[in-house]
C-alpha positions in Angstrom: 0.0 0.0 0.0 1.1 3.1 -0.8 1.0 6.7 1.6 0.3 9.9 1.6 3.0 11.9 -0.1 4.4 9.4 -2.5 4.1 9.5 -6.4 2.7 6.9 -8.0 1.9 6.1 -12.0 -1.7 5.3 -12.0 -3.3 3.8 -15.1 -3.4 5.8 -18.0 -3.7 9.5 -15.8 0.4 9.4 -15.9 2.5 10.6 -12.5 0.2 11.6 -9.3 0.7 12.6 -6.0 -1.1 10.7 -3.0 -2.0 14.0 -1.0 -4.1 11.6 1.3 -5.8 8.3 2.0 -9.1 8.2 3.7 -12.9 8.0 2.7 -14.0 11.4 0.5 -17.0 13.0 1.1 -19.0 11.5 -1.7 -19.3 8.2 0.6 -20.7 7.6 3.5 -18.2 7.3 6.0 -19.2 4.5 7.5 -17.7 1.1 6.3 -16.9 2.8 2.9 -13.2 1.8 1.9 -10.6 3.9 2.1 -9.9 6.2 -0.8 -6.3 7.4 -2.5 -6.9 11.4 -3.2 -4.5 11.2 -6.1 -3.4 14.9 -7.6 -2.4 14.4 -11.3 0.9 16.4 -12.2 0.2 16.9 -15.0 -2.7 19.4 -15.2 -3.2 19.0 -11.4 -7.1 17.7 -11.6 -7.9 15.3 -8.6 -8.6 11.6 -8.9 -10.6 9.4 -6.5 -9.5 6.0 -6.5 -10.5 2.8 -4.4 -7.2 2.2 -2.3 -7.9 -2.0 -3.9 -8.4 -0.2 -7.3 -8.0 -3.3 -10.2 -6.4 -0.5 -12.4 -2.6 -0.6 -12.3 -0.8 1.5 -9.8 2.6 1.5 -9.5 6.0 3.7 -8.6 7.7 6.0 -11.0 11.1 4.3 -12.5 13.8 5.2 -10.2 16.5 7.4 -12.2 18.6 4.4 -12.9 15.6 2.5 -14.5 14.6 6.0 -17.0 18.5 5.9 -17.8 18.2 2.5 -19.3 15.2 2.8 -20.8 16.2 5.7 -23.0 19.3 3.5 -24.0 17.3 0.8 -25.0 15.0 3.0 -27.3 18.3 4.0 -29.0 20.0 0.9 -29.3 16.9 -0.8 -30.4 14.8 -0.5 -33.4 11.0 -0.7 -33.2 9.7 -4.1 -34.9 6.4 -3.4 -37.0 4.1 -6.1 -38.0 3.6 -7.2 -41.2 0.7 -6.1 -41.2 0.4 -2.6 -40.3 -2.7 -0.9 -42.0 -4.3 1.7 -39.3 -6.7 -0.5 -37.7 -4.3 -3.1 -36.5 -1.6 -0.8 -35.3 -4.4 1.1 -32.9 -5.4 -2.3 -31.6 -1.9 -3.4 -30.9 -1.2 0.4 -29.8 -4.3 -0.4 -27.2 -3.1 -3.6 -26.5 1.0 -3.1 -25.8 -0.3 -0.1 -23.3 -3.0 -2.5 -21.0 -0.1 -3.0 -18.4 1.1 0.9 -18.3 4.3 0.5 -18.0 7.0 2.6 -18.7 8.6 0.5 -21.3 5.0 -0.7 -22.6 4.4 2.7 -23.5 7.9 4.0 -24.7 7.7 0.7 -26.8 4.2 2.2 -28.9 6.0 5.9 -29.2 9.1 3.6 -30.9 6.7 2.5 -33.4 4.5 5.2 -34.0 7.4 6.9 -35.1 9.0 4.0 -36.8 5.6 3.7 -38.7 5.1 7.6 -39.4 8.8 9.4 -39.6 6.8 12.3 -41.1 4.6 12.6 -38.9 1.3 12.4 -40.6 -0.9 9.6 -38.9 -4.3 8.7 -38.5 -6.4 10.8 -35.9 -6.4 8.3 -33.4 -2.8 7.2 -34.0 -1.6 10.7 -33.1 -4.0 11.0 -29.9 -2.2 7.8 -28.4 0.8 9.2 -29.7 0.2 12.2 -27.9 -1.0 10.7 -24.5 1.8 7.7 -24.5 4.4 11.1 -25.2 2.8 12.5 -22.4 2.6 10.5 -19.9 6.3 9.1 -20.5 7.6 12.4 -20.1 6.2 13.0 -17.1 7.6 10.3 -15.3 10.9 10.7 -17.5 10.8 14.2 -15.9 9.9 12.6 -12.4 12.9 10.3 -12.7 15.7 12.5 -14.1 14.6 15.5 -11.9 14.5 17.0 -15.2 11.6 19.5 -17.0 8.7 17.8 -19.1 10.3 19.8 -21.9 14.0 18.7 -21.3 12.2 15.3 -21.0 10.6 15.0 -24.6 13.8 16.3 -25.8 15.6 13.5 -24.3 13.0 10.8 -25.4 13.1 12.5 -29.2 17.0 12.1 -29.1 16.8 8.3 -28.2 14.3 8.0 -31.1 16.4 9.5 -33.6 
């Protein structure tokens, strides 16, 4: 279980602080479970969440960790599929993210760009683009005790 005052990745909302644990006000207070009141970092909005939440929660990589995942992105090459018309790169897009994890979601950037070098993608390929980018450079920033900005510039380097 986590506490009050750690970080935490949770889900798809990207890097949030635990400002508390406890029942919120929406519940009645009695025999209600206990509630993380996650703040997201990223637009600081509030999340509710069940303290035995199904969705994935988990720590930020430690420094050591974002270190080696950038030099795996630029040692290795993405792999695209064979088949790789729009509809099956969104489903295995959506499918490589279901375990958020750092490298789950660094690996679908890798091939996004790998698939578009351009830049020009489908509308849906470029919002998963977009949030994946997102959320990895927020706990890249996390991490390296490093901006969001000087993060993305970091993750487009070990892309290139």
């Amino acid at each position: 279980m986590f506490q009050a005052g750690d970080y935490v990745m949770y889900g798809s909302n990207g890097l949030c602080l635990i400002e508390k644990i406890g029942v919120p006000s929406f519940q009645p207070s009695k025999g209600s479970p206990d509630y993380y009141f996650l703040r997201k970092t990223e637009d600081n909005s509030r999340i509710y969440v069940p303290v035995d939440t199904p969705l994935p929660i988990r720590c930020p990589m430690t420094k050591e960790e974002a270190e080696s995942l950038l030099n795996v992105l630029r040692l290795q090459k993405a792999e695209i599929p064979v088949k790789h018309d729009q509809k099956t790169i969104v489903k295995l897009c959506k499918d490589t993210l279901r375990p958020q994890t750092a490298q789950a979601t660094a690996s679908v950037i890798q091939l996004l760009h790998a698939l578009h070098p351009t830049g020009k993608m489908s509308g849906e390929e470029e919002m998963i683009l977009k949030k994946a980018e997102s959320r990895l450079c927020g706990e890249l920033a996390y991490s390296l005790h490093i901006t969001s900005k000087e993060a993305g510039s970091k993750l487009r380097t070990a892309l290139s």
